[in-house]
C-alpha positions in Angstrom: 75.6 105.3 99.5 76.7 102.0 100.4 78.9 100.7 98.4 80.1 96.4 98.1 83.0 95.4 100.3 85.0 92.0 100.0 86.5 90.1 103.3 89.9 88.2 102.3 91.2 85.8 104.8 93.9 83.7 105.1 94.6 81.3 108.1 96.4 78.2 109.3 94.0 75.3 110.3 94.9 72.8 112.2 92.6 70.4 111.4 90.2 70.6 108.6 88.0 68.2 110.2 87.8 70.3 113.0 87.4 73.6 111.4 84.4 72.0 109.4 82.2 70.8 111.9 83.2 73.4 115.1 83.4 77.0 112.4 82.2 76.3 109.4 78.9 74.5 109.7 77.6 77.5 112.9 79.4 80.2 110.3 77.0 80.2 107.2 74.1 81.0 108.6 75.2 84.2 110.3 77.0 84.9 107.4 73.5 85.1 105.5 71.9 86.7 108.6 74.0 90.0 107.4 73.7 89.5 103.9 77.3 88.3 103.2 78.3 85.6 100.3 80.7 83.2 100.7 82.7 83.5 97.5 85.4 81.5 97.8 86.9 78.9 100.0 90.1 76.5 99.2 92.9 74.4 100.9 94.2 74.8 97.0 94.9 78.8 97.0 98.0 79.4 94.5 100.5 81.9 95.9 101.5 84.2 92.4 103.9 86.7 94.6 105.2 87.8 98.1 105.2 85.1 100.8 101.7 82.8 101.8 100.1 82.4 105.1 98.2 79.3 106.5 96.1 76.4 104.7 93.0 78.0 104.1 92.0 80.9 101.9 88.2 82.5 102.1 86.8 85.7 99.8 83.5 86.9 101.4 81.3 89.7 99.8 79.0 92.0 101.6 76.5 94.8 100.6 78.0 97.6 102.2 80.9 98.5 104.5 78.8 98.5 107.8 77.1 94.8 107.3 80.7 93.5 107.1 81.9 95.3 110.3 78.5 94.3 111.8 79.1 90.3 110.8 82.4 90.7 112.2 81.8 92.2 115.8 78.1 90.5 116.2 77.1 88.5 119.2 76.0 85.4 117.2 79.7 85.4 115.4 82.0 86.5 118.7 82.2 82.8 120.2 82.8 81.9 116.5 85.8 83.9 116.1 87.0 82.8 119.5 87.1 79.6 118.8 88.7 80.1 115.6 91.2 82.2 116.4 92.1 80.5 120.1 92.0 76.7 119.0 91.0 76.2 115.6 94.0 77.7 114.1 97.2 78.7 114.0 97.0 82.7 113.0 94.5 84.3 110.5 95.5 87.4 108.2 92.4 89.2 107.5 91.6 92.2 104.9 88.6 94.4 103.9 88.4 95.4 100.4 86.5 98.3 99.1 84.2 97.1 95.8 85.4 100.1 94.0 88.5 101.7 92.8 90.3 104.4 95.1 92.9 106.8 94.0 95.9 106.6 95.6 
């Protein structure tokens, strides 16, 4: 049963104006093609313990487990994520969250 997942990123931009207009105006609409919600998005992230990373702070949701892996590693988002990771910034720190509680 497929169950909601949450992406948490964190990266350093170089240049927000850049960013904008290069990722983020080509990134929504894949993001929609598999289903995922932007949540969340902020220059004005609040660190409450251990040690921040970058500028930028971004919370996705997705329906299930596979549509996040399959936004991630699709065609449409691959030059995306190259250009993001290879000139638009500076590092990126990237989770996946489970929607439900685990045991430990």
């Amino acid at each position: 049963m497929a169950s909601t997942v949450y992406i948490f990123g964190q990266m350093a931009v170089k240049s927000y104006e850049d960013y904008f207009t290069q990722y983020g105006s080509p990134f929504l609409p894949i993001l929609q093609k598999f289903q995922g919600t932007l949540l969340a998005a902020t220059k004005n992230g609040r660190t409450l313990e251990g040690e921040a990373f970058g500028n930028w702070t971004v919370l996705m949701q997705f329906p299930s487990k596979e549509m996040a892996y399959g936004f991630v590693t699709s065609e449409e988002y691959a030059p995306l994520m190259e250009l993001r990771v290879n000139q638009l910034t500076d590092g990126t720190h990237a989770v996946l969250i489970p929607g439900e509680i685990t045991a430990m």
